[in-house]
GUSE-722394 format. One record per atom (N, C-alpha, C): residue in one letter; atom name; x, y, z. Coordinates in steps of 0.02 Angstrom, whole numbers. Layout:
BEGIN
R   kemi   papa       xx       yy       zz
R      a     CA        X        Y        Z
...
***
This chain:
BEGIN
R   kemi   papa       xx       yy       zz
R      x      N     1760     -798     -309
R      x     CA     1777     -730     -324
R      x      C     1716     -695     -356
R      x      N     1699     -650     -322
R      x     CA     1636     -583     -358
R      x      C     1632     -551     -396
R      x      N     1615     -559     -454
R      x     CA     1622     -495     -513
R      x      C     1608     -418     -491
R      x      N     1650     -382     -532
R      x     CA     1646     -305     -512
R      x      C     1579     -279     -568
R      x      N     1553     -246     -537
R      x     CA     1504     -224     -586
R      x      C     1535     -178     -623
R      x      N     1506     -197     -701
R      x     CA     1518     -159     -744
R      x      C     1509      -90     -760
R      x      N     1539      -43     -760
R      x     CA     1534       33     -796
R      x      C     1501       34     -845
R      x      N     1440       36     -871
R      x     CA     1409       48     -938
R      x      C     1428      105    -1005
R      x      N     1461       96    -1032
R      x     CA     1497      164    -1055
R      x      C     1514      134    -1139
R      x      N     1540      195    -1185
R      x     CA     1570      196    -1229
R      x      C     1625      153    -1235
R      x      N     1677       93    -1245
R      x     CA     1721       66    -1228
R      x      C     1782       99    -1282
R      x      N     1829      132    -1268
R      x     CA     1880      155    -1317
R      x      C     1899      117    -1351
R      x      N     1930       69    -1293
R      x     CA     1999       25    -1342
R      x      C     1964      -37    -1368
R      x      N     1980      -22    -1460
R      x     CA     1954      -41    -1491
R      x      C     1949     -125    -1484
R      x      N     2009     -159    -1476
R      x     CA     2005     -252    -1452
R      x      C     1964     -253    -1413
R      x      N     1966     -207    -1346
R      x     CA     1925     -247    -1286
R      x      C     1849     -230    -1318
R      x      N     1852     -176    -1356
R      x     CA     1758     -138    -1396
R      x      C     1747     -223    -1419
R      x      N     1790     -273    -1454
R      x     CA     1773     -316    -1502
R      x      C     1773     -363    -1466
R      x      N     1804     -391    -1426
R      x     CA     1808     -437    -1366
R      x      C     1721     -430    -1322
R      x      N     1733     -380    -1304
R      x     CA     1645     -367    -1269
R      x      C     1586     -379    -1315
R      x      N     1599     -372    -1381
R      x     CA     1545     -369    -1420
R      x      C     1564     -444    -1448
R      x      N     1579     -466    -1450
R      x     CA     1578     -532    -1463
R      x      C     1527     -583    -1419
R      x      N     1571     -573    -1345
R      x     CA     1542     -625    -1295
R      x      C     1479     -581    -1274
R      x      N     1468     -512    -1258
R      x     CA     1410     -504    -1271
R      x      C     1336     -531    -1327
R      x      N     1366     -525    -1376
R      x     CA     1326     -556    -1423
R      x      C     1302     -630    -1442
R      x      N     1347     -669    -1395
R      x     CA     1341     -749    -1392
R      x      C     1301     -748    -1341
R      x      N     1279     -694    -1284
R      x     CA     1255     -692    -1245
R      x      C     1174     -682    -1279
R      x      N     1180     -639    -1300
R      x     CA     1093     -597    -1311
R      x      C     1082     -682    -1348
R      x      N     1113     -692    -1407
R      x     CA     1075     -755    -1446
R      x      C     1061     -824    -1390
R      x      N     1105     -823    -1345
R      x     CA     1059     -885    -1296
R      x      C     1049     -857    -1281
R      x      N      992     -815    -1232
R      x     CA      953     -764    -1195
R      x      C      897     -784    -1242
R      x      N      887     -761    -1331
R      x     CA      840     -750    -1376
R      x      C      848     -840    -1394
R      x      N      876     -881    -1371
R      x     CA      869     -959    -1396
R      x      C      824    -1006    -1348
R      x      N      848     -972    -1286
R      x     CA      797     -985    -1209
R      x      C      733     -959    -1207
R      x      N      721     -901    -1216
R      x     CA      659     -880    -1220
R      x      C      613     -935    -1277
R      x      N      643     -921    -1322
R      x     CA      596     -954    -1388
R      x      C      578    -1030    -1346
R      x      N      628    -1059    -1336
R      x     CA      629    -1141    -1301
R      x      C      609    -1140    -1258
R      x      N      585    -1117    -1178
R      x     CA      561    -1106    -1131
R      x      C      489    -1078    -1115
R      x      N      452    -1030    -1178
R      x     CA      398    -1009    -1169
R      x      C      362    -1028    -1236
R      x      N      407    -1063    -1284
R      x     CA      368    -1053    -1334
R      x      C      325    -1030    -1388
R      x      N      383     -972    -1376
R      x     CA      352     -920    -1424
R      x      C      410     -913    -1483
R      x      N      388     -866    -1540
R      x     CA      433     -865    -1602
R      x      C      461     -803    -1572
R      x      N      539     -806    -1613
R      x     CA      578     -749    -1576
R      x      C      638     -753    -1630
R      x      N      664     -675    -1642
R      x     CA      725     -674    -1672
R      x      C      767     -649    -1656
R      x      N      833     -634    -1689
R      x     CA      873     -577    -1653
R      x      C      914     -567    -1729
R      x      N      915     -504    -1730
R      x     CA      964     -473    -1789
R      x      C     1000     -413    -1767
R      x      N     1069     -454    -1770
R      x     CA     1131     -401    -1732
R      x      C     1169     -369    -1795
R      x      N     1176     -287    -1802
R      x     CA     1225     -282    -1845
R      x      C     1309     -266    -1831
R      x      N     1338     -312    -1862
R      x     CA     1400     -326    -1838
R      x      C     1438     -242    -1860
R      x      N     1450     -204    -1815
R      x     CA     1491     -146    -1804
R      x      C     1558     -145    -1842
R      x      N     1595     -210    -1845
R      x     CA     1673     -226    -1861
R      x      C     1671     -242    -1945
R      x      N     1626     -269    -1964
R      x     CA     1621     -292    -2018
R      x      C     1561     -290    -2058
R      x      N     1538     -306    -2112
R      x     CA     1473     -272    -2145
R      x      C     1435     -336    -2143
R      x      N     1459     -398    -2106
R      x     CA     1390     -442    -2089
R      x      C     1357     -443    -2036
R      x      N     1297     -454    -2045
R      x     CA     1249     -442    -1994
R      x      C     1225     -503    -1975
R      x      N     1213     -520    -1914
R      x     CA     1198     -596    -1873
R      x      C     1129     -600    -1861
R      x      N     1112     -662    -1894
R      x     CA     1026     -679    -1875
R      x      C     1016     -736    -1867
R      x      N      976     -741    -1782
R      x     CA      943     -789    -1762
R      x      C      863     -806    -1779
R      x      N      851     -871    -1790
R      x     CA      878     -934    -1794
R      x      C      923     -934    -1862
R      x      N      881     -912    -1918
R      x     CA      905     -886    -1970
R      x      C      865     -840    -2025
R      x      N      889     -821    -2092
R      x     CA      877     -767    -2105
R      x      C      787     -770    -2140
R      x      N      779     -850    -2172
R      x     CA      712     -863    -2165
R      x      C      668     -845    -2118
R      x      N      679     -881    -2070
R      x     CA      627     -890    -1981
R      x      C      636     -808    -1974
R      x      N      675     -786    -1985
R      x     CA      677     -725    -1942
R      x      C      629     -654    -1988
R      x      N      627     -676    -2067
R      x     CA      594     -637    -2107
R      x      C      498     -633    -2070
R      x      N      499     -718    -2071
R      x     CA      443     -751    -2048
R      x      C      406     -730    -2008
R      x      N      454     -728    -1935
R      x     CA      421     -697    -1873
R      x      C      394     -624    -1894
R      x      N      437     -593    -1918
R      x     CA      439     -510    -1923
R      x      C      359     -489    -1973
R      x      N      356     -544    -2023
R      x     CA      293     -521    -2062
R      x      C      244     -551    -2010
R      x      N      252     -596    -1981
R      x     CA      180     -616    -1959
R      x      C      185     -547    -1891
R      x      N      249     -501    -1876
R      x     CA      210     -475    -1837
R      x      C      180     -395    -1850
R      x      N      212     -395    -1915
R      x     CA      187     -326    -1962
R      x      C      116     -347    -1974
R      x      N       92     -421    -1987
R      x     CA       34     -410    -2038
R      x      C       -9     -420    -1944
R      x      N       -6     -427    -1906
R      x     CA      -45     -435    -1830
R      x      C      -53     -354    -1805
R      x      N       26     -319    -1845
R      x     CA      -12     -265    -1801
R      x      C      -25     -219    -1843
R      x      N      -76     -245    -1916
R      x     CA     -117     -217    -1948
R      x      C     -177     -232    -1937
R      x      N     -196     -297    -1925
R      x     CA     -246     -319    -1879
R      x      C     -260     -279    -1841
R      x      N     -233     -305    -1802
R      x     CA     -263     -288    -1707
R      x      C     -236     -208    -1710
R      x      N     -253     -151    -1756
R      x     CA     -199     -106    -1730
R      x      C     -233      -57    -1670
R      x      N     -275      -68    -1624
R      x     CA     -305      -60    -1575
R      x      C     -281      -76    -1497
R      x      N     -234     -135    -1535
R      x     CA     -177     -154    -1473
R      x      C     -110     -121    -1497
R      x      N     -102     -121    -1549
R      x     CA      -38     -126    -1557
R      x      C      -12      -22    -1579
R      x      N      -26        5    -1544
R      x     CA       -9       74    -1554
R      x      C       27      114    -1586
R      x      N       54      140    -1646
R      x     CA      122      169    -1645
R      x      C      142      212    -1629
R      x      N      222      210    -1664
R      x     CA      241      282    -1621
R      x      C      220      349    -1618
R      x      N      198      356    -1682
R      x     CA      143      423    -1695
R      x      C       84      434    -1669
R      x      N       47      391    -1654
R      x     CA      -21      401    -1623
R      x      C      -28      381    -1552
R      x      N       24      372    -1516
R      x     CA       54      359    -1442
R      x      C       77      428    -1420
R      x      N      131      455    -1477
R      x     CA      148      512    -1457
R      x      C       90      589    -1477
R      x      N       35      558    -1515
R      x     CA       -7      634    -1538
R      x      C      -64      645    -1467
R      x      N      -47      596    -1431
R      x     CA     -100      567    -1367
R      x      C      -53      584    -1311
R      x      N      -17      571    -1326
R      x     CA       43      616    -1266
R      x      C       22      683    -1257
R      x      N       36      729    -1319
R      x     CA       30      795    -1332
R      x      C      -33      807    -1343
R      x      N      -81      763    -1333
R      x     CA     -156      779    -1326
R      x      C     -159      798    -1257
R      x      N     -112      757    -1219
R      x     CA     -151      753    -1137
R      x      C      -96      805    -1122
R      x      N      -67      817    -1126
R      x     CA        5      872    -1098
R      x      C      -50      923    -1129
R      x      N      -60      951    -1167
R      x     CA     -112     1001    -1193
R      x      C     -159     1028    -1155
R      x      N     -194      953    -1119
R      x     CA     -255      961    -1083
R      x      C     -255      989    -1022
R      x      N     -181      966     -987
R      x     CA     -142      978     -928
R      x      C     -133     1051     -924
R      x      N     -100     1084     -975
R      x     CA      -74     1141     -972
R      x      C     -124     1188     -988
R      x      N     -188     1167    -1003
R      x     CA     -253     1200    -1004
R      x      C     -258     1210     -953
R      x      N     -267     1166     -925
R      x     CA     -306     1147     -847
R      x      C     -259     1200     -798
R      x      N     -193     1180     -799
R      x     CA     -155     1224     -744
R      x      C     -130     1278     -775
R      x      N     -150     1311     -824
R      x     CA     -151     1397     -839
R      x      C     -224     1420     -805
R      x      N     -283     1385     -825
R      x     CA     -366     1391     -782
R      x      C     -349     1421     -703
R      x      N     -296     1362     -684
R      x     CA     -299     1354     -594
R      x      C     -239     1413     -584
R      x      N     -190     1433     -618
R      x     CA     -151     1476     -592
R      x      C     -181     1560     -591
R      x      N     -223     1544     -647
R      x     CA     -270     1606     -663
R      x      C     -310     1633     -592
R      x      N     -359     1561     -579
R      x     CA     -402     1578     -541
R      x      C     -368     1597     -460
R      x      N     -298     1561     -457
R      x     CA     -284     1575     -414
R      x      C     -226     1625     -404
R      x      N     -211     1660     -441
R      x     CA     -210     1746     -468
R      x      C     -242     1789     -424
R      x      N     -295     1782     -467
R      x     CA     -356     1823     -464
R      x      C     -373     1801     -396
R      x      N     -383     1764     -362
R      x     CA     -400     1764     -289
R      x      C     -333     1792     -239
R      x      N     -271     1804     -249
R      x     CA     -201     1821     -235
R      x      C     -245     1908     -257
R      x      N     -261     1944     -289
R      x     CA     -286     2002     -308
R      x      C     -318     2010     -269
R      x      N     -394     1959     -256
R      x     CA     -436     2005     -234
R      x      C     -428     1996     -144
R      x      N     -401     1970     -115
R      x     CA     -367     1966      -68
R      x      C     -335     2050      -36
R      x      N     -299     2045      -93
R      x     CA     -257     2110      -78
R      x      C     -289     2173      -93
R      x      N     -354     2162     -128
R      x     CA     -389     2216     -119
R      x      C     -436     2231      -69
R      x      N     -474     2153      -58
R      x     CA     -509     2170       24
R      x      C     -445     2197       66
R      x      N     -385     2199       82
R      x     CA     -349     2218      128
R      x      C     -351     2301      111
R      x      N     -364     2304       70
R      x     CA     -352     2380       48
R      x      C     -406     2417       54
R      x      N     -466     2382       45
R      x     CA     -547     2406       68
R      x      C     -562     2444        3
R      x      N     -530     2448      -53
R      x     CA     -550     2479     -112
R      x      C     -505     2445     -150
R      x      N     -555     2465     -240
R      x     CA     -499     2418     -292
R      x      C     -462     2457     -348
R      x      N     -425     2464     -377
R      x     CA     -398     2514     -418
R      x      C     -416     2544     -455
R      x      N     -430     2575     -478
R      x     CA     -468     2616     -531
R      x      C     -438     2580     -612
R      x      N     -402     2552     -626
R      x     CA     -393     2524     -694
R      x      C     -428     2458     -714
R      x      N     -448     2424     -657
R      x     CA     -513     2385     -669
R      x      C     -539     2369     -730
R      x      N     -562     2324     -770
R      x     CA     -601     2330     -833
R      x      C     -643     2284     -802
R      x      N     -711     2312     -851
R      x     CA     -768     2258     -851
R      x      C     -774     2174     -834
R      x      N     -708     2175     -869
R      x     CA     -694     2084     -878
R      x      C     -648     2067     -825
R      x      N     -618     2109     -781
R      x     CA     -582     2082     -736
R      x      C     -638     2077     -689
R      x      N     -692     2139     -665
R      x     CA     -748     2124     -609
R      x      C     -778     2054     -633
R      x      N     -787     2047     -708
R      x     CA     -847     1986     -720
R      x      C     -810     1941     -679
R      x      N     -737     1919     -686
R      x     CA     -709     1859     -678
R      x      C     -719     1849     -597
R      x      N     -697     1920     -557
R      x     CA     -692     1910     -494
R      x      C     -775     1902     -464
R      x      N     -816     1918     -499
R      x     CA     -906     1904     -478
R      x      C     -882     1834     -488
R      x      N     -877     1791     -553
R      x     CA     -878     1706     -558
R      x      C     -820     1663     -488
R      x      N     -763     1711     -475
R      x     CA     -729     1675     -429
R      x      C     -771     1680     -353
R      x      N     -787     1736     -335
R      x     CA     -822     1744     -282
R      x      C     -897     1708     -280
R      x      N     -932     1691     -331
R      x     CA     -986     1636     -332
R      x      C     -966     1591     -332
R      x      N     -891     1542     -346
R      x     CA     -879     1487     -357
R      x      C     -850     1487     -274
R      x      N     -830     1534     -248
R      x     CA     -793     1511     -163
R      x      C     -862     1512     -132
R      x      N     -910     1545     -127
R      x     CA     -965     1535      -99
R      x      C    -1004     1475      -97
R      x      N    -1021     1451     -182
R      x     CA    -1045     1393     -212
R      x      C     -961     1325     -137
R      x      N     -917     1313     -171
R      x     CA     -883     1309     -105
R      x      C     -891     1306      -32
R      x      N     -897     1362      -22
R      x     CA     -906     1345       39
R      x      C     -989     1335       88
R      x      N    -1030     1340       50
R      x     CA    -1098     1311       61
R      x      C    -1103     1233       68
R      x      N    -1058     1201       10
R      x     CA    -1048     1133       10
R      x      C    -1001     1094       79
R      x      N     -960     1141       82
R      x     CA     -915     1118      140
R      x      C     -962     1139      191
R      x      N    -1010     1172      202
R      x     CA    -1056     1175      281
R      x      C    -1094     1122      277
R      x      N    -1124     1090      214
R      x     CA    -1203     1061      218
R      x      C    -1160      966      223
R      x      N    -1067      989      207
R      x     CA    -1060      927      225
R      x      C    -1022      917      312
R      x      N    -1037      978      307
R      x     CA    -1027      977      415
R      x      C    -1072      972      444
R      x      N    -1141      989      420
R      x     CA    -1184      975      442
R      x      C    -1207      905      442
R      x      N    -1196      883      390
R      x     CA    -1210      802      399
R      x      C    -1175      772      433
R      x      N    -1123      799      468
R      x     CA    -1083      756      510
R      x      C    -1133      739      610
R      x      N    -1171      798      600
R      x     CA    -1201      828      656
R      x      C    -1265      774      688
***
């Protein structure tokens, strides 16, 4: 007979909530008893019991203090490997930063080429113009040129 896969969810009724969390939890501790025995590594598990105000720790509450300092004082050490959540996430929002630099630059430039487009179609440019909008459209029109010189001299090498 095939097990039905499980619904992952909130469980209401409160017996079957305690029933699941039970044999669930006999589960994770051999899962965390195999690992340790099989690869050889130190390993704990500290479950807090939901039903009642004790909390379950594998192997026990010594070994398990044990593991945890040796892995606080490693990732004071090495903290070059060991990242936290603050300086993982200030590097997130470093590069999302950099991104949203970058594609305000490219929506700009490609604006401004959507403009001047529509003004070669027009054969003249509006009279509200400022200084700094021509500068920009001189740098875009040297940069499509700069462009497309490169794209000939690499057709030409094809020749």
């Amino acid at each position: 007979m095939t097990r039905k896969k499980v619904k992952l969810g909130f469980i209401c009724d409160d017996s079957a909530r305690k029933a699941t969390y039970k044999k669930r939890k006999k589960g994770i501790m051999k899962k965390v008893s195999e690992l340790t025995i099989l690869c050889g590594i130190p390993a704990c598990a500290i479950i807090s019991n939901p039903f009642d105000s004790k909390t379950e720790v594998w192997p026990d509450i010594a070994e398990a203090k044990q593991i945890i300092e040796r892995y606080q004082n490693s990732s004071v050490i090495d903290g070059a490997k060991n990242v936290n959540q603050e300086s993982f996430l200030l590097q997130r929002i470093t590069k999302a930063r950099e991104q949203l630099r970058k594609q305000k630059h490219d929506n700009h430039e490609k604006e401004l080429t959507v403009r001047m487009i529509g003004y070669m179609k027009n054969k003249q440019l509006p009279d509200d113009l400022s200084v700094s909008d021509l500068k920009q459209f001189d740098k875009l029109i040297d940069k499509n040129l700069k462009d497309l010189d490169n794209k000939i001299v690499e057709l030409n090498s094809f020749d």
